[in-house]
N, C-alpha and C positions, 0 to 999 in steps of 0.2 A: 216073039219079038227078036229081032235079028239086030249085031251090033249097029249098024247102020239107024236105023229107026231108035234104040237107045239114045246114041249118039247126037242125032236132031233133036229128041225131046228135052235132055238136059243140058244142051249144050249152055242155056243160059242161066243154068243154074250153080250157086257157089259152092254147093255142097249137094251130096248124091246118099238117102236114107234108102236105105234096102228097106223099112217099113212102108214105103209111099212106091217102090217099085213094086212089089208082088201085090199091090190092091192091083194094079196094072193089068195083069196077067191070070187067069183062070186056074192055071195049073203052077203053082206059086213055085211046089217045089222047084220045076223046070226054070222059074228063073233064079233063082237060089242059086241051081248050077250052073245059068249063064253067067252070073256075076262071080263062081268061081274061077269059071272058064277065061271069062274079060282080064279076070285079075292073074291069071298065071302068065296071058301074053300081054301084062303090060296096057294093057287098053284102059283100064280104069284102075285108083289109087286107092286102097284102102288108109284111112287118115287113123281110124279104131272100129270095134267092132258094130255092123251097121254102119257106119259113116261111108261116105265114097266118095271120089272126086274123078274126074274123066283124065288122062293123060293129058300132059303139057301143049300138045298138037291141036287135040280135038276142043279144049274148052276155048271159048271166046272172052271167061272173065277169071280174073285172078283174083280172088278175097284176098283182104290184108291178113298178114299172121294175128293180128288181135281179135276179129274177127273167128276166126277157127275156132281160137284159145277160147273163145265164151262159149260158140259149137260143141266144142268137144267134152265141157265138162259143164254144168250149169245145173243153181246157179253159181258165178265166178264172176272176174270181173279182173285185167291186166293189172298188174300192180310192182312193187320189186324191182329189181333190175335193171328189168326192161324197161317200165316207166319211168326210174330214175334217167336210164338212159337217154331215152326218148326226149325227155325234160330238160335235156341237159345239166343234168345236177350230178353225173359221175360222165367220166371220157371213157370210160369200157364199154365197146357195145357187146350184151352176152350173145352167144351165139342159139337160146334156148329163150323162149316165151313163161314169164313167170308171170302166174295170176297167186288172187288169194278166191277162200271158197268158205261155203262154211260146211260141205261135206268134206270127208275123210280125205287128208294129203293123196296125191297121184301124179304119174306122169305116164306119157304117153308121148312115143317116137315113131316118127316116120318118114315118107323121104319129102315130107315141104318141111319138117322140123323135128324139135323136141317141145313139147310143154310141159311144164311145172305146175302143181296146183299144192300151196300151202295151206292149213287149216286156221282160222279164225271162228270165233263163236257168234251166233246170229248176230249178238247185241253191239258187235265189232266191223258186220260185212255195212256197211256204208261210206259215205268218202268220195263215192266213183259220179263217171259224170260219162255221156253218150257220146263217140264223138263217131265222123264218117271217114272210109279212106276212098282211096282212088275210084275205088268204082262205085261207090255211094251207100255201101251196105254199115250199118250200126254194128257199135262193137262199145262194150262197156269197160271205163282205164278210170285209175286209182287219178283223184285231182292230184296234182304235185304236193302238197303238203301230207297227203293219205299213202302215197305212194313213199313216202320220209317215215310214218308213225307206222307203216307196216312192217316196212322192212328196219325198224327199231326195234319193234316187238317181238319179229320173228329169227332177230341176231342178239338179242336182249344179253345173254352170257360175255358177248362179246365185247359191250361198253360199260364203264363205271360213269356213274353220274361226276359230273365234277372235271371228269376229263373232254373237255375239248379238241385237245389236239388229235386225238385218235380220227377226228370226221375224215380229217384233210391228211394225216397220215396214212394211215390206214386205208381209208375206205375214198379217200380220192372225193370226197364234195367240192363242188366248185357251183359257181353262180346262183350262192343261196341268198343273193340278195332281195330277190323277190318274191320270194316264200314267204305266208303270213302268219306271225307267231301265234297270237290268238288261235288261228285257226289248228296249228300244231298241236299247243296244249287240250283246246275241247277235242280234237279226234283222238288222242291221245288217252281222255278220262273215259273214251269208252268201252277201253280194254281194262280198267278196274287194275288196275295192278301198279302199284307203290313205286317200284324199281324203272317203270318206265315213264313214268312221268317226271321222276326226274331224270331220269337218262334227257329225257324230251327236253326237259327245260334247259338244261345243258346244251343243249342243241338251238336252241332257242339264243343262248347268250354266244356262240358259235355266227349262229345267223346274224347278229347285232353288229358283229364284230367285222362281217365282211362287208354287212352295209354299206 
């Protein structure tokens, strides 16, 4: 298979598995090398290992960055940062894709990004909800209140219960008006842990206040 004929086949594809190419091909090694070869001049992106994506030029669709972020590590699911961000619930946008997982913390850089993957334990990865971007492909993000009790849990040293002004200090919250408490506290119970629930509920009388 020659770039050209690569090129046509995946062009409509969001993501390129070096597993699903060498069924392709009889002589597997030989294209092993061609996707070495692609990837030294630039022709196609390696995202991590096995993953692939065709250069800026040749693809005809752009997956969204949360899209990838579930790709590249799963299962995961957007959360953190970025979700806050997205939500409009902090003005920083990060410049790096934060998901949670419930495999081992990771990241993984390359040139459409960086991603982030935090560790959570099974009984914790819930919360997220489906959503589609520009070009219609699923990708799994923390709901706004998930995306608040995650990155609670996984900054936990950094708040005292009882302190409210650190949200908006500190960490810049802004339009928590629509955020549902209820719903804070039970995501909240299902990380088991004493210090964050009331860190939470704190956050909760935070959220009452900007109402």
């Amino acid at each position: 298979m020659n770039y050209i004929e690569f090129r046509n086949r995946f062009q409509g594809h969001p993501l390129i598995l070096s597993k699903e190419v060498v069924r392709l091909e009889k002589d597997r090694q030989n294209i092993r090398n061609q996707l070495n070869r692609w990837l030294d001049k630039g022709l196609i992106i390696k995202l991590k290992k096995g993953i692939y994506i065709l250069n800026k030029n040749d693809r005809k669709i752009q997956p969204g960055e949360a899209f990838i972020a579930n790709e590249l590590y799963a299962p995961s699911y957007v959360s953190l940062e970025y979700a806050l961000n997205l939500y409009g619930l902090i003005p920083e946008k990060v410049t790096w894709v934060t998901s949670v997982t419930t495999k081992k913390t990771a990241r993984f850089s390359n040139e459409l990004g960086e991603y982030v993957y935090q560790h959570v334990k099974p009984g914790a990865f819930r919360g997220f909800q489906s959503i589609k971007d520009k070009d219609g492909f699923s990708a799994f993000i923390a709901e706004p209140e998930k995306a608040v009790v995650d990155f609670l849990y996984l900054n936990l040293k950094r708040f005292t219960p009882g302190d409210k002004d650190v949200f908006e200090q500190s960490f810049r919250f802004q339009n928590v008006g629509s955020l549902r408490r209820n719903r804070c506290m039970m995501l909240s119970k299902l990380f088991n842990n004493r210090k964050l629930l009331k860190v939470t509920r704190t956050f909760c009388e935070f959220i009452k206040e900007r109402a």
